[in-house]
C-alpha positions as a Markdown table, in Angstrom:
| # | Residue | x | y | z |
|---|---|---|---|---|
| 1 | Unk | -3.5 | 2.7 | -30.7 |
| 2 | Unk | -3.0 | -1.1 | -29.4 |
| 3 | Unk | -1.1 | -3.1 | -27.0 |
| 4 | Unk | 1.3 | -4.9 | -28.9 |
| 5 | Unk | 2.0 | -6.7 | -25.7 |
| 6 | Unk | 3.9 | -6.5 | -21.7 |
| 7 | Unk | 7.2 | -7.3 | -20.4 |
| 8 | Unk | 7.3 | -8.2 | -16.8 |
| 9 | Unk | 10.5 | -7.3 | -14.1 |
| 10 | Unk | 10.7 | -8.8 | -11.1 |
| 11 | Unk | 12.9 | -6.4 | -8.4 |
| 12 | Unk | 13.8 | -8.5 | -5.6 |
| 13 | Unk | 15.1 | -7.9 | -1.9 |
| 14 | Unk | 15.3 | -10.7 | 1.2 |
| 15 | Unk | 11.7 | -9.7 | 2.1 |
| 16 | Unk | 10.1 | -8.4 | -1.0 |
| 17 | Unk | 10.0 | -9.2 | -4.6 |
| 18 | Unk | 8.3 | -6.7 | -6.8 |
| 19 | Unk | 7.0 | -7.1 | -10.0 |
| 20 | Unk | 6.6 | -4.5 | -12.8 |
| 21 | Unk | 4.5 | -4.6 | -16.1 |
| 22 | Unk | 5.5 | -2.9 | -18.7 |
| 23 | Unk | 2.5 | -2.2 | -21.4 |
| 24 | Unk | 4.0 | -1.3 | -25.5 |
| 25 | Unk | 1.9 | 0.0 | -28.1 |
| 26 | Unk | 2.1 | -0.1 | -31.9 |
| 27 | Unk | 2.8 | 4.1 | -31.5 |
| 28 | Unk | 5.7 | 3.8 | -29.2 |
| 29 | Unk | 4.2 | 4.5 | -26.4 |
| 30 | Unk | 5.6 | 2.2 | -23.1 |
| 31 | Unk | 3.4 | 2.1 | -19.7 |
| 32 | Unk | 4.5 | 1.2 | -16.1 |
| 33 | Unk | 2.5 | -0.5 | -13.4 |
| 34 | Unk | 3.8 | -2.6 | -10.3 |
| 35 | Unk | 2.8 | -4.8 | -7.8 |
| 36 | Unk | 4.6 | -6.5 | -4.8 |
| 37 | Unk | 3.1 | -10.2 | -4.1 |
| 38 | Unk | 3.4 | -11.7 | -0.9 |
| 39 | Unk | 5.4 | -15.3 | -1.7 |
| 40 | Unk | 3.2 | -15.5 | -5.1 |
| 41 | Unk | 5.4 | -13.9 | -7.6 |
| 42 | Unk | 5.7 | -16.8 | -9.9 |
| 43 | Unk | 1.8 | -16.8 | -9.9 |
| 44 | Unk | 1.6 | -13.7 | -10.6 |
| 45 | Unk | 3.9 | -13.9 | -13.6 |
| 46 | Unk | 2.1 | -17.0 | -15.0 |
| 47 | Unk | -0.8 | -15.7 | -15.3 |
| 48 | Unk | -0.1 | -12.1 | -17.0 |
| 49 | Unk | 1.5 | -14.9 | -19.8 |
| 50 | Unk | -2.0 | -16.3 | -20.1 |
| 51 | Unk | -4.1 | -12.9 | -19.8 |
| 52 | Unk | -1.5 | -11.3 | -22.1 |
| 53 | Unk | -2.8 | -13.7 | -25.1 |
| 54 | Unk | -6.5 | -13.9 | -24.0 |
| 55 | Unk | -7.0 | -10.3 | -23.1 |
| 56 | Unk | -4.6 | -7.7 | -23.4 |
| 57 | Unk | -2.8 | -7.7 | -26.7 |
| 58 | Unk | -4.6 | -6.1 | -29.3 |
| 59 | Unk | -6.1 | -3.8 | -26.6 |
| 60 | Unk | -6.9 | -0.6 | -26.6 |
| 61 | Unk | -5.2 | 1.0 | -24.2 |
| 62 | Unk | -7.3 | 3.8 | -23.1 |
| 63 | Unk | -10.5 | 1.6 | -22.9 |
| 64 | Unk | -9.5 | 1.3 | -19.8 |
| 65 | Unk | -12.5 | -0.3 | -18.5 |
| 66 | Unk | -13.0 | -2.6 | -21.0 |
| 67 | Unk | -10.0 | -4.5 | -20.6 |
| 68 | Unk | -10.3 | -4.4 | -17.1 |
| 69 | Unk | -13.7 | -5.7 | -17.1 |
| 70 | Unk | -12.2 | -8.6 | -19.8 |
| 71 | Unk | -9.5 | -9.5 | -17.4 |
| 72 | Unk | -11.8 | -9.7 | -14.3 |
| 73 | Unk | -15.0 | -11.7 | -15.6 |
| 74 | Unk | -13.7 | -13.1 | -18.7 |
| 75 | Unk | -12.2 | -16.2 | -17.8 |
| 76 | Unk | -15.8 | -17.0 | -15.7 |
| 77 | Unk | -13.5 | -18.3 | -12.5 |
| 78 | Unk | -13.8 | -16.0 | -9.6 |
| 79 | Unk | -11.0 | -12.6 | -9.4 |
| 80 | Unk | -8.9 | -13.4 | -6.5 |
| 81 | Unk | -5.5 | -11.9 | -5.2 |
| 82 | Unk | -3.5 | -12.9 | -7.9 |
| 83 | Unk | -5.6 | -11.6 | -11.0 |
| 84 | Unk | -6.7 | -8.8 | -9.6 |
| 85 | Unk | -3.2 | -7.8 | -8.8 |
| 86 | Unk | -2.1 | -8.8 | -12.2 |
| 87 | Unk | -5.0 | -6.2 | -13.6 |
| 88 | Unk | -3.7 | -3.7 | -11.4 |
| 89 | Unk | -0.5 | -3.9 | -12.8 |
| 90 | Unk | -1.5 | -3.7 | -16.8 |
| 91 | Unk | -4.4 | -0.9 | -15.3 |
| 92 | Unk | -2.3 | 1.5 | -14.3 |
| 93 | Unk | 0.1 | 1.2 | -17.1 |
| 94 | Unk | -2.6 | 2.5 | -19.3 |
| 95 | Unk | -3.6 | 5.3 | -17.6 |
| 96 | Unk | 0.6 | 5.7 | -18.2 |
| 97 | Unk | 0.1 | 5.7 | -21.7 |
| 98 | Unk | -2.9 | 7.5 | -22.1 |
| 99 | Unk | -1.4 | 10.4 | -19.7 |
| 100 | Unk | 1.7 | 10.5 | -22.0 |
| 101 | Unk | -0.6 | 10.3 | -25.0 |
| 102 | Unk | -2.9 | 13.3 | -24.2 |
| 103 | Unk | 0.3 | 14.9 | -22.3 |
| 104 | Unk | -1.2 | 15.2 | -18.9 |
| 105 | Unk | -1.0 | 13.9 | -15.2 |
| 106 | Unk | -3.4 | 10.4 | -14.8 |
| 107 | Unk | -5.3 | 12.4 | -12.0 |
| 108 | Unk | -6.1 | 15.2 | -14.7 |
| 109 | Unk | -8.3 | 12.7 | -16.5 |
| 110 | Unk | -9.9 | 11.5 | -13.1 |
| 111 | Unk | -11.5 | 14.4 | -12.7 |
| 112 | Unk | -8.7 | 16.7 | -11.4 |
| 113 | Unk | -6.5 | 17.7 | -8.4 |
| 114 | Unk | -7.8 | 18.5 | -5.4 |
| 115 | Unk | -4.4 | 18.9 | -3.4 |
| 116 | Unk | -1.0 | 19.9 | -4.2 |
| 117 | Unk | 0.5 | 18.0 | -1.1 |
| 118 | Unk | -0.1 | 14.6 | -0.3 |
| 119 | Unk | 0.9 | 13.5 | 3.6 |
| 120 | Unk | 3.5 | 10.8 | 4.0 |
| 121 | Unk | 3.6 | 8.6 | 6.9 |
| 122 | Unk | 6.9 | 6.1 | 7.7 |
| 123 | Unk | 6.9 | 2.5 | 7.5 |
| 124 | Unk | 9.9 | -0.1 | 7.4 |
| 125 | Unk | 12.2 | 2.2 | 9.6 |
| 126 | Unk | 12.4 | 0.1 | 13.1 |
| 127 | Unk | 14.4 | -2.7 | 11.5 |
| 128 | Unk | 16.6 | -2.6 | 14.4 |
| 129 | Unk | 17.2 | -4.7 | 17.7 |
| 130 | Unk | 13.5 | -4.5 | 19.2 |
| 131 | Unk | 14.2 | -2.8 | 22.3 |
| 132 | Unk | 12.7 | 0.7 | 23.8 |
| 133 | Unk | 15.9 | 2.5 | 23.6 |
| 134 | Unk | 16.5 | 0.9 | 19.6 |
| 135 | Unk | 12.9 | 2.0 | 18.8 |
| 136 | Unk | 13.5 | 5.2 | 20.4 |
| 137 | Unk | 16.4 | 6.2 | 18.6 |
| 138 | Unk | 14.9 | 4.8 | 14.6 |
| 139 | Unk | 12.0 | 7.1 | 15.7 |
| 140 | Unk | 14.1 | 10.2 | 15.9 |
| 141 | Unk | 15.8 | 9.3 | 13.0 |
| 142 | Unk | 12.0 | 9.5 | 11.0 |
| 143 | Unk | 11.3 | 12.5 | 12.5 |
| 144 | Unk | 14.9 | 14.3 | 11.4 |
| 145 | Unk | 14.0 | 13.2 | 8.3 |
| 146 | Unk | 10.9 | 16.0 | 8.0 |
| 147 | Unk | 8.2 | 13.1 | 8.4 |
| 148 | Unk | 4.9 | 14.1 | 10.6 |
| 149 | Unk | 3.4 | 10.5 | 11.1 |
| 150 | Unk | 4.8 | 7.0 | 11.4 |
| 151 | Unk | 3.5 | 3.7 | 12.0 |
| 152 | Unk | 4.5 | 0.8 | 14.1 |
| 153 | Unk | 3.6 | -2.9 | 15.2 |
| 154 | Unk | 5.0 | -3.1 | 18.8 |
| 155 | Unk | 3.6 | -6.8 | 19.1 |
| 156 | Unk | 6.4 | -9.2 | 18.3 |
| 157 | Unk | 4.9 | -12.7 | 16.9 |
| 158 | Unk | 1.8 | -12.0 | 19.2 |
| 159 | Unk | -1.2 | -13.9 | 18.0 |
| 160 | Unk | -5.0 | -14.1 | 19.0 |
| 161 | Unk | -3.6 | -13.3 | 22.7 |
| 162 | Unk | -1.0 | -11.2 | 24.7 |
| 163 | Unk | 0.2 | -12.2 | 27.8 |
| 164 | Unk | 0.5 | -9.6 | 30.6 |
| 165 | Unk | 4.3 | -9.8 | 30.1 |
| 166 | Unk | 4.1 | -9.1 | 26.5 |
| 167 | Unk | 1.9 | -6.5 | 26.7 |
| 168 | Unk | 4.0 | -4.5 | 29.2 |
| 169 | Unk | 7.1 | -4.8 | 27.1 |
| 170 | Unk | 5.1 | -3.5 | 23.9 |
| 171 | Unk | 3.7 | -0.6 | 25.9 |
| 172 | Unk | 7.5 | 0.5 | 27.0 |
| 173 | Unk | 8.0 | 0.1 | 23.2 |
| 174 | Unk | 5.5 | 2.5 | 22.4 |
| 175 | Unk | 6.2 | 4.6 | 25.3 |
| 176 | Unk | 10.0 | 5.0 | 24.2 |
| 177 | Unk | 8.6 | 5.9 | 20.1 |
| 178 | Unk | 5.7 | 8.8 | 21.7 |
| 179 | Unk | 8.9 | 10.5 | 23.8 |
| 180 | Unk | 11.2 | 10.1 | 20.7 |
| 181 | Unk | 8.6 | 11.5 | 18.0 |
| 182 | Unk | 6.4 | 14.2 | 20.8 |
| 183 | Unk | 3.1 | 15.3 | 20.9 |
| 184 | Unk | 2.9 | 16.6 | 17.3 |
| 185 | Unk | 3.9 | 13.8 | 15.0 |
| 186 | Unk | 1.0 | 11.1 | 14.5 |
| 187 | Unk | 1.6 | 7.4 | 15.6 |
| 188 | Unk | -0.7 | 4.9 | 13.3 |
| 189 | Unk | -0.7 | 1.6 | 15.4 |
| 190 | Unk | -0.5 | -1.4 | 13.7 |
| 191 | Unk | -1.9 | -4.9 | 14.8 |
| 192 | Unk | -1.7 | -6.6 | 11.2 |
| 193 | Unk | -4.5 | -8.9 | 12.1 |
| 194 | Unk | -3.3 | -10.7 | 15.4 |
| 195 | Unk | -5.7 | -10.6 | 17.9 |
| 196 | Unk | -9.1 | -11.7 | 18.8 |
| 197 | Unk | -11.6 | -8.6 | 19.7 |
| 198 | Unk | -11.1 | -8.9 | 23.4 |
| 199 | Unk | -7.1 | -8.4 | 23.2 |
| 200 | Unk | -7.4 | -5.7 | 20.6 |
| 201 | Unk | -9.9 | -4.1 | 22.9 |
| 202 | Unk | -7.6 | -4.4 | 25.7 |
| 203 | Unk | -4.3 | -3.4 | 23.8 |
| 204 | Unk | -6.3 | -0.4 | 22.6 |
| 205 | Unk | -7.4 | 1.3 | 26.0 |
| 206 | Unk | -3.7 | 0.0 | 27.3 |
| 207 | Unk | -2.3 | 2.2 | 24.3 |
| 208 | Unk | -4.6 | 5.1 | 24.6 |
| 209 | Unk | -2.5 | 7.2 | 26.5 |
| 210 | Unk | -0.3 | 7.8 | 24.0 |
| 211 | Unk | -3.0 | 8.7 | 21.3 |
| 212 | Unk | -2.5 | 6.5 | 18.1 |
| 213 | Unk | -3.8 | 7.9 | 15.2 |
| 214 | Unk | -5.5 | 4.8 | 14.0 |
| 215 | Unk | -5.6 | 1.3 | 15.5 |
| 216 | Unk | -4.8 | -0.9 | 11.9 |
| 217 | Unk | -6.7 | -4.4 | 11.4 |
| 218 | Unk | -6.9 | -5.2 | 15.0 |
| 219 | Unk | -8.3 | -8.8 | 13.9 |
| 220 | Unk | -8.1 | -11.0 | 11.2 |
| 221 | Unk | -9.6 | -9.8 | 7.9 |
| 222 | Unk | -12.2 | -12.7 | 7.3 |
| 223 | Unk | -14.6 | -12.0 | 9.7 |
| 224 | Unk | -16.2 | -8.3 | 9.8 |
| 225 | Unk | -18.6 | -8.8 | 13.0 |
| 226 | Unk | -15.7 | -9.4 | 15.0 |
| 227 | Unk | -14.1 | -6.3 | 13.6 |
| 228 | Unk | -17.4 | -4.1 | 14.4 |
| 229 | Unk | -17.0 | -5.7 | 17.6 |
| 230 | Unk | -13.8 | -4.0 | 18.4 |
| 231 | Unk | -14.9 | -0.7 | 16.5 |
| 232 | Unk | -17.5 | -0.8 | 18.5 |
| 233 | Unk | -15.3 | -1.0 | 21.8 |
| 234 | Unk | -12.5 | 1.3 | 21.2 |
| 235 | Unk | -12.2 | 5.3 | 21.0 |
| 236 | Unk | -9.9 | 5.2 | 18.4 |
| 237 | Unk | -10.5 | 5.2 | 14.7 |
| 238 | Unk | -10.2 | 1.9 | 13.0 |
| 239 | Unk | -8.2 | 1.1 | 9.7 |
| 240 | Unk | -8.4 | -2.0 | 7.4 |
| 241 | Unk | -8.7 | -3.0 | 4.2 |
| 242 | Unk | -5.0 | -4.1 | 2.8 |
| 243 | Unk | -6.0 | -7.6 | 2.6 |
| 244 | Unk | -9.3 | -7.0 | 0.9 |
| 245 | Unk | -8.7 | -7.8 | -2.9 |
| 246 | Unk | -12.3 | -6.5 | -4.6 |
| 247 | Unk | -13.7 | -3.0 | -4.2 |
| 248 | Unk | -17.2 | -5.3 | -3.8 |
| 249 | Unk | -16.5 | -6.9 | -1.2 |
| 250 | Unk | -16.1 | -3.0 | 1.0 |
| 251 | Unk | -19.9 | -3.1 | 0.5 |
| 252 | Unk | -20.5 | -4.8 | 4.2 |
| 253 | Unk | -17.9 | -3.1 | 5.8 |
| 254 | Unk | -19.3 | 0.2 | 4.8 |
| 255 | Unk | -23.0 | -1.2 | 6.0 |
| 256 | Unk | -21.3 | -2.3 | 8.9 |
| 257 | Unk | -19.8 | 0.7 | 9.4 |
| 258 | Unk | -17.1 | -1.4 | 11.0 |
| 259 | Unk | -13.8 | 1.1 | 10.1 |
| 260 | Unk | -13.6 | 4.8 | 10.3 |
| 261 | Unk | -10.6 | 4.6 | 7.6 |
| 262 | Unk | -9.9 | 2.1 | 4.5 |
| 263 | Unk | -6.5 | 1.1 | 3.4 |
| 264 | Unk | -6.9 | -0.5 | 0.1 |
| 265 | Unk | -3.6 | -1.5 | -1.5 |
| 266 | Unk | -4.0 | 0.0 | -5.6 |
| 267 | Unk | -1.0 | -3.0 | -6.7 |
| 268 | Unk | -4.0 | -5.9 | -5.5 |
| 269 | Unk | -7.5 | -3.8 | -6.0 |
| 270 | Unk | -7.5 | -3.7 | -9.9 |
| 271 | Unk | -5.6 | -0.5 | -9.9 |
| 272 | Unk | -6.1 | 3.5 | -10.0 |
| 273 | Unk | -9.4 | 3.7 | -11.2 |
| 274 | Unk | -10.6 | 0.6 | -8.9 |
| 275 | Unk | -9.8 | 2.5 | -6.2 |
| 276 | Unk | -10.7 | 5.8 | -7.0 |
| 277 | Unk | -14.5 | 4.4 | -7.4 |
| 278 | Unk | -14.3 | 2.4 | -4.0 |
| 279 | Unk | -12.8 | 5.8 | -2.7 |
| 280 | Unk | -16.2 | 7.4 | -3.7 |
| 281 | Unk | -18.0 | 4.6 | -1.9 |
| 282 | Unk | -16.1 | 5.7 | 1.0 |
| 283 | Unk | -17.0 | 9.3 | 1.3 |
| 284 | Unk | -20.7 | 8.3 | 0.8 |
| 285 | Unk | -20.0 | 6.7 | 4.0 |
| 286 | Unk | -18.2 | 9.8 | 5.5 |
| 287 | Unk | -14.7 | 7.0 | 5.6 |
| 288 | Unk | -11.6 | 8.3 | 5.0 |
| 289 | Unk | -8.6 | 6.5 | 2.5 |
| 290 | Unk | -5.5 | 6.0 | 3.0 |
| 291 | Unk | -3.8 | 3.4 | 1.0 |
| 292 | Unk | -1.5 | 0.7 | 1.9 |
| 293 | Unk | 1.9 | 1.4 | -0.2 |
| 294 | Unk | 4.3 | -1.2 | 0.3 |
| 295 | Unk | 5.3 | -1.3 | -3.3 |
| 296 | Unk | 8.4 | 1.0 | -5.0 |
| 297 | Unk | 8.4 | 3.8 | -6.4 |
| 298 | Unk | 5.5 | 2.9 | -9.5 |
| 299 | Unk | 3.2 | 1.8 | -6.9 |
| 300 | Unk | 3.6 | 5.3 | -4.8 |
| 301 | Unk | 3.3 | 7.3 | -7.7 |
| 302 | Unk | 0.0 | 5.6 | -8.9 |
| 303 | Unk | -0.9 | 6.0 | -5.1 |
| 304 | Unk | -0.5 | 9.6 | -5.5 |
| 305 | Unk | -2.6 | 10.0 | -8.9 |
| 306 | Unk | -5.5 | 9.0 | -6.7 |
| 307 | Unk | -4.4 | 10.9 | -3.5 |
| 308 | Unk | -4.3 | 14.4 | -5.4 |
| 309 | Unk | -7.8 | 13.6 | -7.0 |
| 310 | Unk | -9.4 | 12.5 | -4.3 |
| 311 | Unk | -11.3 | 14.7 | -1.4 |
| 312 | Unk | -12.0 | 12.1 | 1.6 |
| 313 | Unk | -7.8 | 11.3 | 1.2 |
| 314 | Unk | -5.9 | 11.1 | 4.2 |
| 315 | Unk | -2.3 | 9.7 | 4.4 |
| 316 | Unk | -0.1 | 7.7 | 2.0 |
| 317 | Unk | 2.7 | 5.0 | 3.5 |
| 318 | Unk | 6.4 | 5.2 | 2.3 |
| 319 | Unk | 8.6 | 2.3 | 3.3 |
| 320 | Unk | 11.1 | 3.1 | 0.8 |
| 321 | Unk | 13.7 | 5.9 | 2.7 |
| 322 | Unk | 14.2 | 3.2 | 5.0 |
| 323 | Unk | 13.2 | -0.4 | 3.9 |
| 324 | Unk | 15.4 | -1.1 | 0.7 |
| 325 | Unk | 16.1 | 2.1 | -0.3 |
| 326 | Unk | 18.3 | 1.3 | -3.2 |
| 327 | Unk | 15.1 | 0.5 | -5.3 |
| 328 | Unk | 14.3 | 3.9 | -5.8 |
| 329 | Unk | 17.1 | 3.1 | -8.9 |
| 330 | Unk | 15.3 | 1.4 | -11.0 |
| 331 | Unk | 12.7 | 4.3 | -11.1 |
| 332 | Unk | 13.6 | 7.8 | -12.8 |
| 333 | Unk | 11.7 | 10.6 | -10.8 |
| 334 | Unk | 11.0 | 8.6 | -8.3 |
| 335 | Unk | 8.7 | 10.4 | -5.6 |
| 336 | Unk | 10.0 | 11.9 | -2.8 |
| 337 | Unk | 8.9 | 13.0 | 0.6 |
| 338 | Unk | 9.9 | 16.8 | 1.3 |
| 339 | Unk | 12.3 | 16.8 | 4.8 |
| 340 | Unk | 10.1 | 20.3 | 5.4 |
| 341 | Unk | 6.7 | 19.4 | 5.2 |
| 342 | Unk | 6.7 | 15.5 | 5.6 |
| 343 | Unk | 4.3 | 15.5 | 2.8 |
| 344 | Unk | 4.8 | 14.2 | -1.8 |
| 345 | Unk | 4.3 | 17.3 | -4.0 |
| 346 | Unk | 1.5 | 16.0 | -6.8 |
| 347 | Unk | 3.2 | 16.0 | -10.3 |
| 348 | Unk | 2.5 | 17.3 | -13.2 |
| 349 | Unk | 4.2 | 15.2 | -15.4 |
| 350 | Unk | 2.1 | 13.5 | -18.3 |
| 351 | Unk | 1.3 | 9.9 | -17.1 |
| 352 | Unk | 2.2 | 8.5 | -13.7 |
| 353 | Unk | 5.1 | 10.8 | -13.9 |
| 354 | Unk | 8.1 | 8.1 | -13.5 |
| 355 | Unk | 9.9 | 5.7 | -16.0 |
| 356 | Unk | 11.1 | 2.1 | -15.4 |
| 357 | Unk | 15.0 | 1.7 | -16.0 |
| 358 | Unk | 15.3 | -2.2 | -17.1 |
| 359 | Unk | 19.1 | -2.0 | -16.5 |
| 360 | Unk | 18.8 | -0.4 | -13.0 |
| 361 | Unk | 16.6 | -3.4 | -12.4 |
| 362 | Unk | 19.1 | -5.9 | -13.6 |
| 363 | Unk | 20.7 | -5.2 | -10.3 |
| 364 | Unk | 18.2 | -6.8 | -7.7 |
| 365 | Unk | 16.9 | -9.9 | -9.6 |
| 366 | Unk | 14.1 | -12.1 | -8.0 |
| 367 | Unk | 14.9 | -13.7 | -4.8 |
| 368 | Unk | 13.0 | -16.2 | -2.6 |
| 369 | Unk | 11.8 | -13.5 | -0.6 |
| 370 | Unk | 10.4 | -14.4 | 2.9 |
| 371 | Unk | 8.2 | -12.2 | 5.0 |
| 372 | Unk | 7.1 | -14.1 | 7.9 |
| 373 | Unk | 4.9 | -11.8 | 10.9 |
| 374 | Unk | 4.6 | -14.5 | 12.9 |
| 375 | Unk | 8.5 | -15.4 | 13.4 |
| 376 | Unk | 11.0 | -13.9 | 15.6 |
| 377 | Unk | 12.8 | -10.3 | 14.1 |
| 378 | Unk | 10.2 | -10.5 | 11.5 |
| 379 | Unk | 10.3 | -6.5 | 12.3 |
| 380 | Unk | 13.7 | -6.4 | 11.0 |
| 381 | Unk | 13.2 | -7.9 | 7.1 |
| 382 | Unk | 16.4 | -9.2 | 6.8 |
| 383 | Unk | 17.4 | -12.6 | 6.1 |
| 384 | Unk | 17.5 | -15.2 | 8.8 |
């Protein structure tokens, strides 16, 4: 079998465009993958052109590693965020094929399931007016809806500091979300890089009482002492790792031992099998997983490949019952969390276990999507 060549859809909303590769063979086979680039769509589609004539048609697509090691080192220039997320995409659409081909689920061939059930924790769903009483009620909305954990940014456009103002309004915000949601359902706190280590420290211990499950890349990404320094500082576990684009470059944070959790993204770490091996890095290190998924429907289901074959797995995010939840259209047997247990049931379908409807698609074409964190309502990802 060879790749005879990919097809690329972009699925676009105000605040996200995603893009989706689709792999054909000479037998007939099709494969899925997606990705969601952050204002770098265009990039992303130029160069799957190029790496489609240097390194993928003609592939074969279950030597998986081959082509990925092709697409990473063979054009000499260094793997950044744009071609790894582009071998992602054309990664995990092989492991489609060579599921469908050998009629079995991708995380059969990683070395089988250890779960049925994978947890599911809310993202996307306070896109409302960003007051305690607003949060309060979207937070009782995600709990009717059978989900055990959700995750929240409190912080408005906060940045390096908080002043005492701000920080008491974000408290009452998380305040009103830990008496909507109770004791039982798990509150991930996220700070998505803002602060310096003395106001994540501080926001921590002021947040404390209302026990977040994780405290999410308290400081910028680019500098892992000063993350150790808050991990260091704080009773909660730490998560990070969205922004990290290379399962290498985990190796000092694991040294460091700077995060208790790891949240790599499989749409920009070179796919299923990239991440599986980083998660095997993770449990030397006695770290838990759990990915950042703020793709569609593809994305979760390749996110759920490696959930259900991996031991040291934790939580998977789902934005899509409450951030664009049309998109679920252009994917047949799209994943789905169960309103009983708040968790994904693993499939058993051969391959990822969903197909890519290119008419659906045709609905929500490309659009200059615009995600900004650091401008006012960015919480509510709508057009402004």
């Amino acid at each position: 079998m060879r790749i005879t060549g990919i097809s690329t859809h972009v699925v676009g909303t105000p605040w996200r465009n995603l893009t989706y590769v689709l792999v054909h063979t000479d037998e007939g086979l099709t494969g899925v993958g997606e990705t969601r680039m952050l204002g770098r769509t265009d990039a992303l589609l130029g160069y799957l052109r190029e790496a489609e004539a240097n390194h993928i048609r003609g592939s074969d697509p279950f030597a998986v590693e081959d082509l990925v090691r092709r697409m990473k080192y063979g054009d000499y220039g260094r793997a950044g965020e744009i071609v790894m997320s582009g071998i992602a995409c054309v990664e995990m659409a092989c492991w489609d094929i060579k599921g469908k081909a050998l009629g079995v689920p991708v995380w059969q061939l990683l070395g089988g399931r250890v779960t049925d059930r994978v947890m599911a924790y809310a993202n996307g769903w306070y896109t409302t007016e960003r007051t305690p009483e607003a949060y309060h009620k979207a937070a009782q909305e995600v709990v009717a809806r059978g989900y055990r954990a959700l995750k929240i940014d409190p912080f408005g456009t906060g940045h390096f500091e908080l002043d005492h103002q701000q920080t008491l309004y974000s408290v009452s915000l998380i305040e009103a979300v830990r008496d909507a949601i109770g004791p039982d359902t798990e509150l991930m706190l996220e700070m998505h890089g803002r602060f310096s280590p003395a106001t994540a420290v501080r926001l921590a211990r002021e947040l404390a009482p209302f026990r977040p499950a994780w405290l999410e890349e308290p400081v910028p990404p680019e500098n892992l002492k000063a993350l150790k320094k808050v991990a260091d500082k704080v009773e909660l576990p730490v998560a990070t790792g969205e922004r990290i684009h290379d399962r290498i470059e985990f190796r000092e944070l694991f040294e460091a031992q700077a995060a208790d959790i790891i949240q790599p993204d499989l749409g920009h770490i070179g796919g299923i099998l990239e991440a599986r091996k980083l998660a095997a890095t993770a449990e030397t290190h006695y770290v838990l997983v759990a990915p950042h998924n703020v793709g569609g429907a593809v994305l979760t289901a390749a996110s759920l490949q490696l959930a259900s074959c991996t031991p040291n797995f934790k939580v998977l995010e789902h934005f899509n019952d409450f951030a664009d939840a049309d998109i679920t259209k252009v994917v047949r047997g799209a994943p789905s969390v169960d309103p009983e247990t708040g968790c994904f049931a693993v499939s058993h379908a051969p391959g990822l276990g969903v197909e890519f409807d290119p008419d659906a698609a045709a609905a929500f074409p490309q659009q200059q999507a615009r995600f900004d964190l650091w401008a006012e309502g960015w919480e509510q990802r709508r057009p402004r």
